[in-house]
Backbone as a printed PyTorch tensor [residue, N CA C, xyz], in Angstrom:
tensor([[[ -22.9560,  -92.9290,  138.9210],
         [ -21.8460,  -93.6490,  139.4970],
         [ -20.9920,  -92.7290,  140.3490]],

        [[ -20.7180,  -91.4320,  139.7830],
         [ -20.0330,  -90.4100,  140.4640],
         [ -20.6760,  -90.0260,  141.9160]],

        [[ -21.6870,  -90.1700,  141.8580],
         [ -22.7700,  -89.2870,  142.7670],
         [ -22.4260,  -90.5200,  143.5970]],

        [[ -22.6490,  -92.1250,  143.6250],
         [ -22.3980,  -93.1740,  144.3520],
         [ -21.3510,  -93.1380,  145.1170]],

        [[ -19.8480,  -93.0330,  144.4240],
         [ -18.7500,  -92.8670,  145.2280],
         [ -19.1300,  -92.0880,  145.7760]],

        [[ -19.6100,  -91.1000,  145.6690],
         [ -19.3690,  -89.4910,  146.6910],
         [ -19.2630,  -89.7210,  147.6250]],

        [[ -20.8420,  -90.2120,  147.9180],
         [ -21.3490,  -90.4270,  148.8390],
         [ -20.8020,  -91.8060,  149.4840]],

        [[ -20.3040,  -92.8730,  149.2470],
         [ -19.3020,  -93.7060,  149.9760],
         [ -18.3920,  -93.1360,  150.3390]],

        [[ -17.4600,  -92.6490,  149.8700],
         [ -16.1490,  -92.1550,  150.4120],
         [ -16.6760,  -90.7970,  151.5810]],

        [[ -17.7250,  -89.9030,  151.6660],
         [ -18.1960,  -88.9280,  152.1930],
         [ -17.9090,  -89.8270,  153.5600]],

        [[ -18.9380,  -91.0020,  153.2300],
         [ -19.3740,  -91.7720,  154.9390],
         [ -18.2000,  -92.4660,  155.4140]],

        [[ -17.3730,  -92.7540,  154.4400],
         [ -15.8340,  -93.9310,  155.1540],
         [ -15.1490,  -92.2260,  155.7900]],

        [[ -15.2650,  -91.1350,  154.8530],
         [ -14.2980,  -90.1700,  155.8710],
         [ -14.9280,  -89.7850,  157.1990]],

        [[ -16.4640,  -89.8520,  156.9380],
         [ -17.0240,  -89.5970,  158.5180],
         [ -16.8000,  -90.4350,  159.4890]],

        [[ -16.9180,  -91.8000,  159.2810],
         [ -16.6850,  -92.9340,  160.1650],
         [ -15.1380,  -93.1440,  160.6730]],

        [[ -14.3440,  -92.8660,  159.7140],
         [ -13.2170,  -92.7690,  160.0150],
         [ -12.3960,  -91.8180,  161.0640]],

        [[ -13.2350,  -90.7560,  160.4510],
         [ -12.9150,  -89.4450,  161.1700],
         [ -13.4350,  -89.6140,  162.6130]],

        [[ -14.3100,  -90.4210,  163.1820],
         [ -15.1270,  -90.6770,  164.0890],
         [ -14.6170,  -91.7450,  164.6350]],

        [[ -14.1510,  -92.4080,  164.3750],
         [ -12.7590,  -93.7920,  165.0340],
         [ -11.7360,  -93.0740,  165.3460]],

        [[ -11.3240,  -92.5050,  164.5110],
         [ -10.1730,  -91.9820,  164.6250],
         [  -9.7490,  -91.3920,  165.9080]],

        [[ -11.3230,  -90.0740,  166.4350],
         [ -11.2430,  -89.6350,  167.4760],
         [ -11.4710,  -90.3240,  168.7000]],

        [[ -12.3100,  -91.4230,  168.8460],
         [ -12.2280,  -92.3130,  169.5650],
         [ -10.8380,  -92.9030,  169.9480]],

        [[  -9.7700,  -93.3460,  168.6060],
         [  -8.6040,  -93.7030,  169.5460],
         [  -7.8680,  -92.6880,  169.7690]],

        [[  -8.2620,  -92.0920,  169.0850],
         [  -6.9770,  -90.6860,  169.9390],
         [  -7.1460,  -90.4600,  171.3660]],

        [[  -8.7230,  -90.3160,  171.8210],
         [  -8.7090,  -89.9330,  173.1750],
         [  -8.5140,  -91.3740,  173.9170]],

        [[  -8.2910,  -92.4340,  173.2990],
         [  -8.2390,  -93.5990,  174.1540],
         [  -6.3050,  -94.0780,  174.4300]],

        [[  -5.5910,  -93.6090,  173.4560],
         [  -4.3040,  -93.9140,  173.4510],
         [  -3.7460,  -92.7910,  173.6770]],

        [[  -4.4490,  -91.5360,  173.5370],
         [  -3.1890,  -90.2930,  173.3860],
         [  -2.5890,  -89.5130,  171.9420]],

        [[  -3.1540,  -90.4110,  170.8690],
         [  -2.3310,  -90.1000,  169.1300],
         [  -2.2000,  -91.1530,  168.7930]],

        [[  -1.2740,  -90.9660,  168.0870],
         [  -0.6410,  -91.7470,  166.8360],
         [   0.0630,  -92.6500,  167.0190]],

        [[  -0.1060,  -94.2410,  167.2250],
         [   0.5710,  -95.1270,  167.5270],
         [   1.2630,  -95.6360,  166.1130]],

        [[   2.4540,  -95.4730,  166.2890],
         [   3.5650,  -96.4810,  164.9930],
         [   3.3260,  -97.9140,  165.2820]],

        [[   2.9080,  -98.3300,  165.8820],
         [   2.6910, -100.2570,  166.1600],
         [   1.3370, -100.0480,  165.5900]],

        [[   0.6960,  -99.5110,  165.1230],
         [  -0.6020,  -99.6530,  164.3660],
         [  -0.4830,  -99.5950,  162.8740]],

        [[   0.8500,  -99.1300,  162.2480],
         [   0.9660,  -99.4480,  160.8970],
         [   0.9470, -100.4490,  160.4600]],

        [[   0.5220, -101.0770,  159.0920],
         [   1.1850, -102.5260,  158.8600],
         [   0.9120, -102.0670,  156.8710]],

        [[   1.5070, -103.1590,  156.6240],
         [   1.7080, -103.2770,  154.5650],
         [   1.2990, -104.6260,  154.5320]],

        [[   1.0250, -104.6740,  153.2390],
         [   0.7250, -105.9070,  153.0580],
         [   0.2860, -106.0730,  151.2490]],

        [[  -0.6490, -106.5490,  150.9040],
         [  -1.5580, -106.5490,  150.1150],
         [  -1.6250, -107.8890,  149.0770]],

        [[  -2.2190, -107.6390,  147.7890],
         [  -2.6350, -108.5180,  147.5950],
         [  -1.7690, -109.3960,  146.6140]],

        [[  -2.2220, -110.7450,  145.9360],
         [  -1.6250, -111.4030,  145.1410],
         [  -2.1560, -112.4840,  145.1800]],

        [[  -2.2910, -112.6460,  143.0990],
         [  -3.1630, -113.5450,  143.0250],
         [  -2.4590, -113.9740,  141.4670]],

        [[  -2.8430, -114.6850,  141.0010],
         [  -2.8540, -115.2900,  139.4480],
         [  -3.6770, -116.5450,  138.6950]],

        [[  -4.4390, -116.5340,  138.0740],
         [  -4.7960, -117.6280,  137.3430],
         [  -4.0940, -117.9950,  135.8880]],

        [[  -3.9300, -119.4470,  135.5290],
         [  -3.6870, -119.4500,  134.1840],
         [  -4.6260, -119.8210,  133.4620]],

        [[  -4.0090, -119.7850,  131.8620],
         [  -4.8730, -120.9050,  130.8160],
         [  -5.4360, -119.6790,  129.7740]],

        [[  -6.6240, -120.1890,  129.1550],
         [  -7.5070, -118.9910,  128.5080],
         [  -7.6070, -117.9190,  129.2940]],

        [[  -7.8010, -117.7060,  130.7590],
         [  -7.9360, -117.0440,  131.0510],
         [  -7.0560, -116.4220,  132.2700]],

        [[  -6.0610, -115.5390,  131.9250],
         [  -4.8770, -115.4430,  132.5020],
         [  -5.0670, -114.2390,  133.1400]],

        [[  -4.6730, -113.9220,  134.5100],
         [  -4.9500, -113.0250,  135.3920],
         [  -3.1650, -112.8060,  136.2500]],

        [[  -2.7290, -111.6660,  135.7910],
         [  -1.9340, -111.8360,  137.2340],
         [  -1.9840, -110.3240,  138.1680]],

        [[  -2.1440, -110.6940,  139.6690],
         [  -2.0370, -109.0720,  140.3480],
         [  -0.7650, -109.0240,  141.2820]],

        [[  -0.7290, -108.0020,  141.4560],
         [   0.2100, -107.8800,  142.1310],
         [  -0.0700, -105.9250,  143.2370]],

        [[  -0.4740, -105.9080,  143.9830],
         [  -1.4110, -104.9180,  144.9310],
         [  -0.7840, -104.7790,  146.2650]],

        [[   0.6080, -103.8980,  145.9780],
         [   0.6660, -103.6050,  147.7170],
         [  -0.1240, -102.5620,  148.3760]],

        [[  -0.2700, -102.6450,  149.7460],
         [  -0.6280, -101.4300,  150.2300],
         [  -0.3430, -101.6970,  151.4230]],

        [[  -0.3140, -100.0640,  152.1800],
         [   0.0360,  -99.7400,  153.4200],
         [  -0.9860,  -98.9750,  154.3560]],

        [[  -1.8570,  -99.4080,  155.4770],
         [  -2.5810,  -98.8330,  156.0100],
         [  -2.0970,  -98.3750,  157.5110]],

        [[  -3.1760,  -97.9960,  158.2530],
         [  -3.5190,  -97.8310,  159.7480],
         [  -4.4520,  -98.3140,  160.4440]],

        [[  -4.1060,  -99.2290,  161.6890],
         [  -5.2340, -100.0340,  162.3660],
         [  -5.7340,  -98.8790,  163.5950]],

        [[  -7.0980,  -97.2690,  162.6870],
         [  -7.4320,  -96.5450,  163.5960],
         [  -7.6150,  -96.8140,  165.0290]],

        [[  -9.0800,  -98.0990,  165.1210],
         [  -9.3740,  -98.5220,  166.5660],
         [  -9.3530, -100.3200,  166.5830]],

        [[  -9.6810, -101.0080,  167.0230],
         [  -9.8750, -102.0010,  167.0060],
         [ -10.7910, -103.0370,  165.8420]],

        [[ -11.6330, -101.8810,  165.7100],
         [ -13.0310, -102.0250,  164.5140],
         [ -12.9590, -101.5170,  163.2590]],

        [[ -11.7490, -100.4270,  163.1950],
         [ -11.7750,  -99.9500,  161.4930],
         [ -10.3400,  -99.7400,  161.1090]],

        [[ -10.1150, -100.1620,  159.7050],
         [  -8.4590,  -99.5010,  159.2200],
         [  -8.7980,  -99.1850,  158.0580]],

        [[  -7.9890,  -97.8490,  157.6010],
         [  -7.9630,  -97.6620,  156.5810],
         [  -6.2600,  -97.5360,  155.7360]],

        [[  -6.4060,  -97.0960,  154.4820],
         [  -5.3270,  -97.3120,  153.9640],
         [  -5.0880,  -97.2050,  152.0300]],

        [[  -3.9740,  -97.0340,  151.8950],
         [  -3.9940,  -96.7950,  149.9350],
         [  -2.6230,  -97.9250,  149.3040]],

        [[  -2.9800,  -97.7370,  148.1710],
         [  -2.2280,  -98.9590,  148.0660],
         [  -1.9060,  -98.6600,  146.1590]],

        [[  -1.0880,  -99.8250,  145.7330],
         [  -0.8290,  -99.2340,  143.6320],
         [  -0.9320, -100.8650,  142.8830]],

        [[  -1.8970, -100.7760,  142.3070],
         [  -1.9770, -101.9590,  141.2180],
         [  -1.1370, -102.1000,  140.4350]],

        [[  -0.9050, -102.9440,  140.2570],
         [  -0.4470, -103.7930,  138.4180],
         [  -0.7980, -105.0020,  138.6160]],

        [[  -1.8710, -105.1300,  137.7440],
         [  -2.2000, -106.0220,  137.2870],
         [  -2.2480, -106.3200,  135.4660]],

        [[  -2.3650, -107.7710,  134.8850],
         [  -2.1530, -108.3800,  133.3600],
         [  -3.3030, -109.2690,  133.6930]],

        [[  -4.3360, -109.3040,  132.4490],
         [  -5.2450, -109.7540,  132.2270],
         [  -5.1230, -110.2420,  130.7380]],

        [[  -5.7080, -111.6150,  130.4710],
         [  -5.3070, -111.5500,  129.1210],
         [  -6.6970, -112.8850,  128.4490]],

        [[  -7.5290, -112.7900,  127.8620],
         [  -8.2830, -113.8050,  127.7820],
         [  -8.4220, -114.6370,  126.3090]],

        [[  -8.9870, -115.3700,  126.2930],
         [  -8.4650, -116.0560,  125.0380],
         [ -10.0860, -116.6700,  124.2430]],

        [[ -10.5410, -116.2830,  123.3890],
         [ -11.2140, -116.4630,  122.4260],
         [ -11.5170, -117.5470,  121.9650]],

        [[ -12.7320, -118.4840,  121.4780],
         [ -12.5100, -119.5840,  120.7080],
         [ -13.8880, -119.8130,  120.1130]],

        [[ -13.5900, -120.6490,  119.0360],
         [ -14.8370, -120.7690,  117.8030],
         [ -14.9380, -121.9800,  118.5940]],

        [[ -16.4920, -122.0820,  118.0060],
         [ -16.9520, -123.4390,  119.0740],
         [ -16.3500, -124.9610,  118.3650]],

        [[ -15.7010, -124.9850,  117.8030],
         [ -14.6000, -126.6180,  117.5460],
         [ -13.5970, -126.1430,  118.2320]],

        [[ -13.1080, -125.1760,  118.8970],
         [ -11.7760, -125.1430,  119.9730],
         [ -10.8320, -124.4560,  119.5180]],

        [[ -11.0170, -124.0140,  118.2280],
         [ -10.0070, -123.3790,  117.5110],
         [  -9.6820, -121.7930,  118.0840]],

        [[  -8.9400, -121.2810,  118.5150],
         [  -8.0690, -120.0420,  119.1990],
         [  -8.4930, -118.9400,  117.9710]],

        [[  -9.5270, -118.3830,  118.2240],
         [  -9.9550, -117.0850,  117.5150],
         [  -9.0830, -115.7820,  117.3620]],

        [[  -8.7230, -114.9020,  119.0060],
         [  -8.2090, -114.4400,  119.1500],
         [  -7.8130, -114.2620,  120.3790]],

        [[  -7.2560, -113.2950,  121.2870],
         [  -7.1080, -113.2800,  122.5510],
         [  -6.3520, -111.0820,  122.4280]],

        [[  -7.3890, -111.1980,  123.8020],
         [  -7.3240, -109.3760,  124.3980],
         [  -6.3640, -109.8300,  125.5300]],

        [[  -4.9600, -108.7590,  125.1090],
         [  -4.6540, -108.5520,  126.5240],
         [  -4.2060, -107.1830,  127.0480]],

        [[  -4.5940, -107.2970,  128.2660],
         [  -4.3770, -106.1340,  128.7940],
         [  -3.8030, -105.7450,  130.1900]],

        [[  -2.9570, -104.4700,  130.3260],
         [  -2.1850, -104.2600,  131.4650],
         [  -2.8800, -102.9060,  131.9490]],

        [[  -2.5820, -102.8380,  133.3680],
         [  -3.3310, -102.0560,  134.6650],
         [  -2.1050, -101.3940,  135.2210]],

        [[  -1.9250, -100.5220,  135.5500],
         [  -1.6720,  -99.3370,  136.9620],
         [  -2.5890,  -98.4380,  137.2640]],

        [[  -2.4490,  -98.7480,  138.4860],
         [  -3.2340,  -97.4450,  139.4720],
         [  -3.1830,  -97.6590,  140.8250]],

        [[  -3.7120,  -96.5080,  141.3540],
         [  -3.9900,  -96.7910,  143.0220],
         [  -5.3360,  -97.0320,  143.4590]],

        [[  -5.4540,  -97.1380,  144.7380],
         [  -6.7050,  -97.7680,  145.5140],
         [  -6.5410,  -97.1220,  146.8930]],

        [[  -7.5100,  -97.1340,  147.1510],
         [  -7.9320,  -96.7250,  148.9690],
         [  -8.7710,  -97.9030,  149.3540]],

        [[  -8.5430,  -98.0610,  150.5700],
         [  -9.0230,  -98.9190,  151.1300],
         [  -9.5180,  -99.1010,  152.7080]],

        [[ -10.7910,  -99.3240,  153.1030],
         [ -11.3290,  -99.5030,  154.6780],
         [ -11.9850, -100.5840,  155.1280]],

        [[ -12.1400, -100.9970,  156.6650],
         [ -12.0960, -102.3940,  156.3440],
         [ -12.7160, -102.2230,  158.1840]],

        [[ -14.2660, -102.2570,  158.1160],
         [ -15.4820, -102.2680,  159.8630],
         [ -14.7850, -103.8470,  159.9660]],

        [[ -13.9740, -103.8730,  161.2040],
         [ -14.6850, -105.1060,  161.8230],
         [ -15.6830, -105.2990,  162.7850]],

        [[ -16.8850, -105.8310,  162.6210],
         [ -17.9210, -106.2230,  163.5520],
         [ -17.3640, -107.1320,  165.0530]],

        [[ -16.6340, -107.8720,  164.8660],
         [ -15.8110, -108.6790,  165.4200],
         [ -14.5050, -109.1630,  164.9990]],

        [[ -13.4000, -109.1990,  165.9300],
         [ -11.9760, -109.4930,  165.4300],
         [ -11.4650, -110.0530,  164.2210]],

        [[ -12.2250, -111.1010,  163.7030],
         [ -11.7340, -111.9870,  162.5690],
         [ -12.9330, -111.4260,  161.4020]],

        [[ -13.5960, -110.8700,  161.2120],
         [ -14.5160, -111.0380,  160.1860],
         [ -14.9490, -109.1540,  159.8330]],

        [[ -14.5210, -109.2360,  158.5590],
         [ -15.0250, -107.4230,  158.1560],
         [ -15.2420, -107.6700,  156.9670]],

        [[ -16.4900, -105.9060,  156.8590],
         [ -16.4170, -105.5940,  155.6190],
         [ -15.8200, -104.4810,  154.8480]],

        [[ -15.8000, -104.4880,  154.0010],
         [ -14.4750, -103.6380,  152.6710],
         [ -15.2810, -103.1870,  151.7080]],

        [[ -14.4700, -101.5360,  151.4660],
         [ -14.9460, -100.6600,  150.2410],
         [ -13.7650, -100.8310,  149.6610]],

        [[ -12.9370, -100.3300,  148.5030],
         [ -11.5360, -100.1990,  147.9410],
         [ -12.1250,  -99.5890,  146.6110]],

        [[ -12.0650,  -98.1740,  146.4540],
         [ -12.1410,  -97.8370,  144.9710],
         [ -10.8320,  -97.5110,  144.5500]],

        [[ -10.5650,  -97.8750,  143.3650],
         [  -9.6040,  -97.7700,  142.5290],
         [  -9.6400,  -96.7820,  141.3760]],

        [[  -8.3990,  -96.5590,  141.2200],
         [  -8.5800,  -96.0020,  139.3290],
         [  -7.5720,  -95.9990,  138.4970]],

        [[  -7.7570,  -96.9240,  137.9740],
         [  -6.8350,  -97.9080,  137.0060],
         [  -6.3350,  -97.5760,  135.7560]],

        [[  -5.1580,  -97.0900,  135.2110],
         [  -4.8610,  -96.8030,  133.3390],
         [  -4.8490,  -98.2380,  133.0800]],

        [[  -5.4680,  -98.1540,  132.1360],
         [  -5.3210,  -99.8310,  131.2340],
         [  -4.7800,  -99.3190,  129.6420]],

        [[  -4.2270, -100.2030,  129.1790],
         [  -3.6460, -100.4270,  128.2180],
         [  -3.8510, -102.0150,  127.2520]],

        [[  -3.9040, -101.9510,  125.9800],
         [  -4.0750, -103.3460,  125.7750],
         [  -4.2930, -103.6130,  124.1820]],

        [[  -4.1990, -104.6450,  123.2940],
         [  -3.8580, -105.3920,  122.0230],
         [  -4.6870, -106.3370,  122.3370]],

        [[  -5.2350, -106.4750,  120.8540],
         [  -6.1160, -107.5990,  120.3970],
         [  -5.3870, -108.8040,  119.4460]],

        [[  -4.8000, -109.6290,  119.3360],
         [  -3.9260, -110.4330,  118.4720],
         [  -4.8870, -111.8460,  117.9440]],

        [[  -5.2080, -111.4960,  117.0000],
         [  -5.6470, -113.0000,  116.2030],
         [  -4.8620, -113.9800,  115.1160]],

        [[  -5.6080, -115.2640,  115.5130],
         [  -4.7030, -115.9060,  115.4760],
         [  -4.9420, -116.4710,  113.8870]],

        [[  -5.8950, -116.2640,  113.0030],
         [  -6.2420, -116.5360,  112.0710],
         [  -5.2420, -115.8790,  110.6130]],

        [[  -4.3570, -114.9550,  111.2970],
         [  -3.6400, -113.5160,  109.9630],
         [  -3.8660, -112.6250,  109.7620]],

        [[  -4.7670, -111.9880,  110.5390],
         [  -5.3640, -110.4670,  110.3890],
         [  -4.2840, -110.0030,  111.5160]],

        [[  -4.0260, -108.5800,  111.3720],
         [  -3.4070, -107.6840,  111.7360],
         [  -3.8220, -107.8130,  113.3020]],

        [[  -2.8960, -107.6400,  114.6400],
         [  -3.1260, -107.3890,  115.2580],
         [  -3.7010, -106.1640,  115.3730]],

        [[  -4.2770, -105.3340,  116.8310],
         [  -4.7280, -103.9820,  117.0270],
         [  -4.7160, -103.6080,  118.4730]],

        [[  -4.0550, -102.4750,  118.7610],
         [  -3.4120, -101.7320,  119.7860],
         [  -5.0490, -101.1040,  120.0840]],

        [[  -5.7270, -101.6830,  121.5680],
         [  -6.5180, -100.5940,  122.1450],
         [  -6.0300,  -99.5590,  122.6320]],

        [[  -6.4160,  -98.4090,  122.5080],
         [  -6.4350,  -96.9640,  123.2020],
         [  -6.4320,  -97.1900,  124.7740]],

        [[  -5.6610,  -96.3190,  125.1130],
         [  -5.1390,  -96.3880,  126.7940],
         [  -6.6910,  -95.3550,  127.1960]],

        [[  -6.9370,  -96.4980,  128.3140],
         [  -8.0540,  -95.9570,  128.9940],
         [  -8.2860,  -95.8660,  130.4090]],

        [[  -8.7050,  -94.6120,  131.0030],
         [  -9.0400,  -94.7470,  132.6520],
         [  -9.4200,  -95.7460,  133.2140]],

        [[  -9.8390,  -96.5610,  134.2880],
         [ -10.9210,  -97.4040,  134.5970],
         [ -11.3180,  -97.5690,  136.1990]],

        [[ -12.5990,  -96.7500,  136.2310],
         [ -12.6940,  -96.6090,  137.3990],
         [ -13.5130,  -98.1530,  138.5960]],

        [[ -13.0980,  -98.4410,  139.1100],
         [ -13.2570,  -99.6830,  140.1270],
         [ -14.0520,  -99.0520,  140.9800]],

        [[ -14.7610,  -99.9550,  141.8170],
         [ -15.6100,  -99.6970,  143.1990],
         [ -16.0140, -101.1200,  143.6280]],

        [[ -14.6180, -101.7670,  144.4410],
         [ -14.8010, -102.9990,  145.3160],
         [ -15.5550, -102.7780,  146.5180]],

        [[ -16.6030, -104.0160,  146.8570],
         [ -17.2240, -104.3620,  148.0080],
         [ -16.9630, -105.1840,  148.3210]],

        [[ -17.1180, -105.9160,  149.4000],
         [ -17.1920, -107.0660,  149.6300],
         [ -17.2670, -107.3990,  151.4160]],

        [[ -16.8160, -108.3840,  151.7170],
         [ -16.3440, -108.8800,  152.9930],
         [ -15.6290, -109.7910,  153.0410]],

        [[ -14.9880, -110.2960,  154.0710],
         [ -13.5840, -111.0870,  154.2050],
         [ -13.7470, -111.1900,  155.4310]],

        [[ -11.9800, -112.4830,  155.8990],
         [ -11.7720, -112.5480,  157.0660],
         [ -10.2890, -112.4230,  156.8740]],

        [[ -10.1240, -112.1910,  158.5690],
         [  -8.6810, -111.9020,  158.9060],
         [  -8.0470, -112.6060,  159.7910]],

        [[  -7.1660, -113.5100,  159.3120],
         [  -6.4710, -114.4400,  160.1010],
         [  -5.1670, -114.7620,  160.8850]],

        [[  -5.1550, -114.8170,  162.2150],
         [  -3.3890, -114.6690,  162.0930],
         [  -2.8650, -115.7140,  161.9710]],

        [[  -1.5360, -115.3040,  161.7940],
         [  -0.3310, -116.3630,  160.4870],
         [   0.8920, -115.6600,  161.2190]],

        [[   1.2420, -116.0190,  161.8310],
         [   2.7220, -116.2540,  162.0420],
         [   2.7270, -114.8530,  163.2450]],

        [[   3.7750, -113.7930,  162.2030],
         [   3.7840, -111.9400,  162.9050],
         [   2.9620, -111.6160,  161.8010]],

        [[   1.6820, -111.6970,  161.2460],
         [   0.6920, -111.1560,  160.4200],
         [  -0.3790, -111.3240,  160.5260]],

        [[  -1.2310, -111.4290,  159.7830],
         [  -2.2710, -111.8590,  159.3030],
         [  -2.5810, -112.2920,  158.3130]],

        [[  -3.3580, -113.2950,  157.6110],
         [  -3.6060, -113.6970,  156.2260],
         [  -5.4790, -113.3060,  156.1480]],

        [[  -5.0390, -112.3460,  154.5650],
         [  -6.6500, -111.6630,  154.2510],
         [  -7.4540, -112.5660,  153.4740]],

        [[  -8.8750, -112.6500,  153.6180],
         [  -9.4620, -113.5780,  152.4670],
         [ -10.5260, -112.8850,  152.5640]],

        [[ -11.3380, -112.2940,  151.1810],
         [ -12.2200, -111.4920,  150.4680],
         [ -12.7870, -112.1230,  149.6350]],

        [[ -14.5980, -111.9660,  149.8760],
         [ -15.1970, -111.6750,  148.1960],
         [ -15.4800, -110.7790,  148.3670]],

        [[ -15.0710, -110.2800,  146.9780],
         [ -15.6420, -108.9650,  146.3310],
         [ -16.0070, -108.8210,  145.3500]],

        [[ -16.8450, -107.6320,  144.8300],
         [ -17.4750, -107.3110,  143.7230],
         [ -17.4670, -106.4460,  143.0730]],

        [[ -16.8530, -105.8630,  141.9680],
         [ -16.9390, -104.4210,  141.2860],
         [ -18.0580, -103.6610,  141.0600]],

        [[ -18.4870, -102.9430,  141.7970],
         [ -20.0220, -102.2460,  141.4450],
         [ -19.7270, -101.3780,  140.0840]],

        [[ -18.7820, -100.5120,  139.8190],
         [ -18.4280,  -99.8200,  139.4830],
         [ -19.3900, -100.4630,  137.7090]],

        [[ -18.6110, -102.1150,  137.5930],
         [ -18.8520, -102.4660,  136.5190],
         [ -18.1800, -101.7080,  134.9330]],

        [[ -17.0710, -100.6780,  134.9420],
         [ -16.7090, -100.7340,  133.5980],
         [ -16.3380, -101.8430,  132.7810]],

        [[ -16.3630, -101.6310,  131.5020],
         [ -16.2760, -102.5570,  130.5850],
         [ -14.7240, -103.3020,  130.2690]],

        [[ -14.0730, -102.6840,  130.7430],
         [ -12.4080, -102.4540,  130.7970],
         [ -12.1070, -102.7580,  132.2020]],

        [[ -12.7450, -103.2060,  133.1840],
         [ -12.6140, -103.6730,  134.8890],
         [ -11.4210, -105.3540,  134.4820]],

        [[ -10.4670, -104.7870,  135.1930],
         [  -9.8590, -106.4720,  135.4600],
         [ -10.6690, -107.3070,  135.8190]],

        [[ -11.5500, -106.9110,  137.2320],
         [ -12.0490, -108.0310,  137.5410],
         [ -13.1600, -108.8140,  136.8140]],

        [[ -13.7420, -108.1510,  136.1060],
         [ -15.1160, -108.6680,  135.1040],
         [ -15.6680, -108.4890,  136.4470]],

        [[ -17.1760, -109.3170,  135.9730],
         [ -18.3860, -108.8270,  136.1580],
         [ -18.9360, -109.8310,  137.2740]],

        [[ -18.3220, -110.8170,  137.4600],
         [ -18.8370, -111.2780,  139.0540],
         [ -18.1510, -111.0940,  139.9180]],

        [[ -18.5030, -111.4720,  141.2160],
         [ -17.9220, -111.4980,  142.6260],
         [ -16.6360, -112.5730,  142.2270]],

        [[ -15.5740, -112.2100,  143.0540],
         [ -14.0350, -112.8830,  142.9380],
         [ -13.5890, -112.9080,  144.7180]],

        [[ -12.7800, -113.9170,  144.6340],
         [ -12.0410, -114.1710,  146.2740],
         [ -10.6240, -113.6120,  145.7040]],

        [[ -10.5710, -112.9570,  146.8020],
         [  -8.9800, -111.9960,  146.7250],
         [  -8.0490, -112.8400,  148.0020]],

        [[  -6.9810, -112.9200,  147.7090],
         [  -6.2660, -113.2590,  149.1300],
         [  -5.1810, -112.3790,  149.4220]],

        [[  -4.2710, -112.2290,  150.3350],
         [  -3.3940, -111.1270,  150.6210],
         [  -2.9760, -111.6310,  152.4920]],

        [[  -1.9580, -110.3900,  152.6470],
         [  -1.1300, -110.6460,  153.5260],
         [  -0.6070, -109.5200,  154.2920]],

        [[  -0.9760, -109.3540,  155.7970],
         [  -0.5590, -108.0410,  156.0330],
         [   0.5430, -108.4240,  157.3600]],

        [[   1.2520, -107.2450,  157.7420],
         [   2.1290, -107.5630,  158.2320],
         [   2.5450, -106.4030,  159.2790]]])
């Protein structure tokens, strides 16, 4: 898995590094009208309760690539049940960390996205039957989003829409184990 990132992040700094110089010799440097923030936000309820909350702040290098870092918190919390419906128990758990993030567009409205993360999680098991709750051990958790999306404009912004997928796959990943639509907002 280590050896995987490497080598992703190796090629986003080459490519980057390689846009980069492209707009430099095309503008002159460092344009401040190429910053923008934004990021993400999402929530589900019920058994299965999700909330994020993901700013971040990048740079639009050339026309075709941006990159950028950004800080999680996210609450995850899921809920258990014996098969007559009865509430077994329920895990919940809380997230900080940061993320990097890059984003090829092939064409104006439509790109694809790396974003690895690395997340402290924290989290309690509470059942509902009378047994003792139990405090999980605070744990790293390393992320590795893929995906693709589009980019839309909205007003003075853009509005983001993503699937993505955790390759990374830890067992402790907010996102679990399939592909998810992210939405967000840059500005």
């Amino acid at each position: 898995m280590r050896k995987g990132l490497s080598i992703i992040l190796y090629m986003l700094i080459c490519l980057g590094g390689r846009l980069s110089a492209q707009t430099e010799a095309k503008t002159g440097g460092f344009e401040r009208d190429r910053l923008f923030s934004g990021g993400n936000f999402g929530v589900r309820f019920g058994d299965n309760t999700f909330v994020n909350l993901s700013p971040q702040f990048g740079y639009q290098f050339t026309d075709h690539f941006q990159a950028g870092a950004g800080v999680n918190f996210i609450m995850s919390s899921l809920t258990f049940r014996a098969t007559g419906g009865d509430r077994q128990y329920r895990t919940t758990y809380g997230y900080g960390g940061l993320n990097l993030f890059a984003r090829y567009f092939p064409i104006p409205t439509l790109f694809a996205s790396v974003q690895p993360e690395y997340n402290y999680s924290w989290g309690k098991m509470r059942y509902f039957n009378g047994q003792a709750s139990q405090t999980s051990p605070g744990a790293f958790v390393p992320v590795l989003l893929i995906g693709g999306g589009t980019s839309i404009p909205a007003g003075r912004g853009r509005l983001i829409a993503q699937l993505l997928y955790d390759l990374a796959g830890h067992e402790r990943s907010p996102y679990g184990r399939a592909p998810f639509v992210s939405f967000g907002f840059n500005f």
